[in-house]
N, C-alpha and C positions, 0 to 999 in steps of 0.2 A: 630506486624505490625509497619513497621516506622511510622511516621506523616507526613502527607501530606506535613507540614512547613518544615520540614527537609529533603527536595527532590534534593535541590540543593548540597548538601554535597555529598562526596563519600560512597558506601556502598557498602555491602559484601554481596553475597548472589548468588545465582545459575543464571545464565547467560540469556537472553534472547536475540532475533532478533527484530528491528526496522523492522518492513517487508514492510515499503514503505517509501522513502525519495528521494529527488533528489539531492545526492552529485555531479552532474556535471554541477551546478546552481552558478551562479557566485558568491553566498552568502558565498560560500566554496571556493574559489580560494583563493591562498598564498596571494595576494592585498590586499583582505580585509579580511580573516580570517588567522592569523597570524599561521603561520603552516601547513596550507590546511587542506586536506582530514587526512593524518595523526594525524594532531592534534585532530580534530574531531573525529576520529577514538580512540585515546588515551582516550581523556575525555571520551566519551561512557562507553569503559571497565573499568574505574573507578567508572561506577554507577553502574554495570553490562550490560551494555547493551554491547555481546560482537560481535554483527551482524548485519549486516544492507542490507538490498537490495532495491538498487536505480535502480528508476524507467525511463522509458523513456520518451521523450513526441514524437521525431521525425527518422527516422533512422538513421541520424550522431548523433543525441542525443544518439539513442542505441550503438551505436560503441565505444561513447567514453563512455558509461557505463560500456561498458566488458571492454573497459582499465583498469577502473577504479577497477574495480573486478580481474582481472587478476595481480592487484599489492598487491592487499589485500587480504589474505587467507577465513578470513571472510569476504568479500564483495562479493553479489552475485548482479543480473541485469535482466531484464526485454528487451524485445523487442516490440515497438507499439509506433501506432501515438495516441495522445491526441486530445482529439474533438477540444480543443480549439486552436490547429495547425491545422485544417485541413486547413486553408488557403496556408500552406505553400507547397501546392502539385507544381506537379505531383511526390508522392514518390518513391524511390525505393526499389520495394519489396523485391527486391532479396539480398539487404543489409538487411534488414528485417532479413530476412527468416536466413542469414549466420551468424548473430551475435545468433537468439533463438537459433540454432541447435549446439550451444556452452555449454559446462557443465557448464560453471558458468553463464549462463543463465538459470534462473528457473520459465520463466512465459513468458507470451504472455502482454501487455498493456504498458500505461496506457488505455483503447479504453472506447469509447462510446457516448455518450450524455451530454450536458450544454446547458439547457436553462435557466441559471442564466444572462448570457451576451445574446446581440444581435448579434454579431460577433464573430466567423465566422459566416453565417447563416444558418439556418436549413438545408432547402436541401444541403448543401454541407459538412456537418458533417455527414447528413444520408447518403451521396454519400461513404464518407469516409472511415463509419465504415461499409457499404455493402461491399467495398469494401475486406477492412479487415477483416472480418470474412469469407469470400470465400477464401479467401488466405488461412488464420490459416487452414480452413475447408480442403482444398488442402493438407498442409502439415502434417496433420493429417492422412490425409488418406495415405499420403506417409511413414507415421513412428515415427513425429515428433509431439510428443504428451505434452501438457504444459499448466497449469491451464492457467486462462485471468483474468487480473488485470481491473477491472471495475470501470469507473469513473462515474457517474451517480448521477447530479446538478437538481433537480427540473424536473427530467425525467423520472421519471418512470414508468407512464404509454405510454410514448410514446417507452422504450429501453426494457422493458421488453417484450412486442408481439414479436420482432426482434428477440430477444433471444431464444424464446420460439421456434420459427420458425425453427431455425437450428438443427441438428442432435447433437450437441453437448452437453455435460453432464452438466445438472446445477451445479452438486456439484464439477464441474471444474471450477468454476466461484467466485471469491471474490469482493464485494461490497465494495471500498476503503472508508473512510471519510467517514459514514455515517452521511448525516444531515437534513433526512427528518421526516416524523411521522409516529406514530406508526401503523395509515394505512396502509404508504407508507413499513415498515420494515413489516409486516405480508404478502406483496407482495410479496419482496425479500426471505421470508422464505420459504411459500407457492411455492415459484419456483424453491427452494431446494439448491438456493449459500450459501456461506460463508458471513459472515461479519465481517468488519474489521473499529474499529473508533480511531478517533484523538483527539488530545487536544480540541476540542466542544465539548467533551461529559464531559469535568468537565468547562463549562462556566455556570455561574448563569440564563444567559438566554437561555438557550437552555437542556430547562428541559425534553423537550418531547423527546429530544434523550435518554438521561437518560431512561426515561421510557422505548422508543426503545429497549435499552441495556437489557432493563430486562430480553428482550420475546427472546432471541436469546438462544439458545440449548447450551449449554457446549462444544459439539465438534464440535460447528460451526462460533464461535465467535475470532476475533486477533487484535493487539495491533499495533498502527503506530502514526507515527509523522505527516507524509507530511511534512517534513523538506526541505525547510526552514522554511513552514507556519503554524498556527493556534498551538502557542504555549501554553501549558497547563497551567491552576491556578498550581497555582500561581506565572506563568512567563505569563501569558498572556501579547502580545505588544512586547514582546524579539523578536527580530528578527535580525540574525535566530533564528528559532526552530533547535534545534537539536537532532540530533538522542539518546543522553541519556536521552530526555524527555519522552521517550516511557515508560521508569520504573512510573514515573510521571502519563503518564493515565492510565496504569495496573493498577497503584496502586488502586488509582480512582475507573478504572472499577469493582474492586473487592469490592469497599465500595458500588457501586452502586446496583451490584448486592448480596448484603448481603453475600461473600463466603468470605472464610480464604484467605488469602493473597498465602499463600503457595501452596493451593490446585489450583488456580484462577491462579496462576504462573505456575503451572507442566501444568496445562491444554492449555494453548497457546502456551506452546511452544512444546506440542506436536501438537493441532494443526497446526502451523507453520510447521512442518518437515512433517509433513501428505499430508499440503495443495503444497506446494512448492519444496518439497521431499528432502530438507536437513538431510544433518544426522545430528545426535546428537555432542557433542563435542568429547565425546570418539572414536566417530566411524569415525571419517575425517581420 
């Protein structure tokens, strides 16, 4: 296993996907990161990170996510509003709806619940995502079938009854950033999604996610940045986060939960292709 300390160096070793980041965030423009997306892109595949799928928050945000996937072989994209734009309504679904039902689109979100902020406010995020989940729920039933990227901030008892409500499959559902307790993660498991954490889960104070990490099943568990934010020890405070930091909380995650590095590595990135339904690197 490498050491932790040795994470910002390049290394060799079998490939992995970032499976949540917003490369369409200013943090990443040619302005202020010198090279753009391509650069970013470049360093990634120097740690092995050799895929990334950026998330949405609003539906021009999704549009220029598939640009942004459509220029990059490995870059895949996401379609959904973010709770924390629901203010930005009235949106269009039907850009929505034309960017998921795109192949380099492999998910529904970011959607759901924050009540870490006061704004937007409640009713109009739960406006938001009723909204959104009857749509997704529509074009489901029209053909148009694609896990959902879940954002959920100190919500969980309030986002999970809504979930539960729909006819839609739990284990089509992944729990982005996990950063609640261990309560809160036996809710999520007990409901049958995915989980998926970031650089918090190797912070010194944020032990109970740690612990979270433990209780998560082997083929339900995935690896992310949230690039540009919540960059990993020992980059914590870098900003941006970038998508080759993902190697950085695998790594982590694998120390946390006591497995081989290797093993802990083969296992997320077939969850990843399971969850998201990318192929493998051979099989593109």
């Amino acid at each position: 296993m490498i050491a932790l300390g040795e994470m910002n160096r390049p290394v060799s070793s079998p490939p992995m996907i970032d499976t949540h980041c917003h490369l369409t965030f200013p943090d990443f423009a040619p302005d202020r990161y010198p090279g753009g997306i391509t650069a970013v892109l470049e360093k990634a595949r120097s740690h092995g990170v050799t895929g990334c799928i950026t998330i949405s928050t609003t539906p021009p945000d999704a549009a220029e996510a598939l640009a942004v996937a459509n220029r990059h072989a490995d870059v895949w994209c996401s379609a959904g509003v973010h709770p924390l734009y629901a203010g930005e309504g009235p949106f269009d679904w039907a850009l929505l709806g034309r960017v998921a039902a795109h192949e380099k689109c492999v998910a529904w979100g970011e959607l759901g619940l924050d009540n870490h902020y006061t704004e937007p406010p409640k009713p109009l995020q739960h406006q938001v995502l009723t909204e959104q989940l009857a749509f997704i729920l529509e074009r489901k039933n029209a053909g148009l079938d694609k896990p959902i990227v879940i954002h959920c901030r100190e919500a969980f008892d309030d986002l999970l009854p809504i979930l539960k409500q729909t006819p839609l499959e739990p284990a089509r559902f992944v729990f982005h950033c996990f950063t609640g307790t261990v309560a809160d993660i036996r809710k999520v498991l007990d409901f049958g999604a995915y989980v998926s954490f970031t650089g918090v889960v190797t912070y010194r104070n944020a032990r109970e996610v740690g612990d979270a990490a433990r209780l998560v099943p082997r083929d339900r568990i995935m690896a992310e940045t949230d690039a540009p934010f919540l960059s990993p020890d020992p980059h914590r405070g870098t900003r941006p986060c970038e998508p080759w930091m993902a190697r950085v909380t695998a790594e982590r995650l694998a120390a946390i939960r006591n497995e081989p590095w290797e093993t802990f590595h083969a296992q997320i990135n077939a969850n990843t292709r399971a969850f998201f339904g990318i192929p493998a690197p051979d099989e593109r």
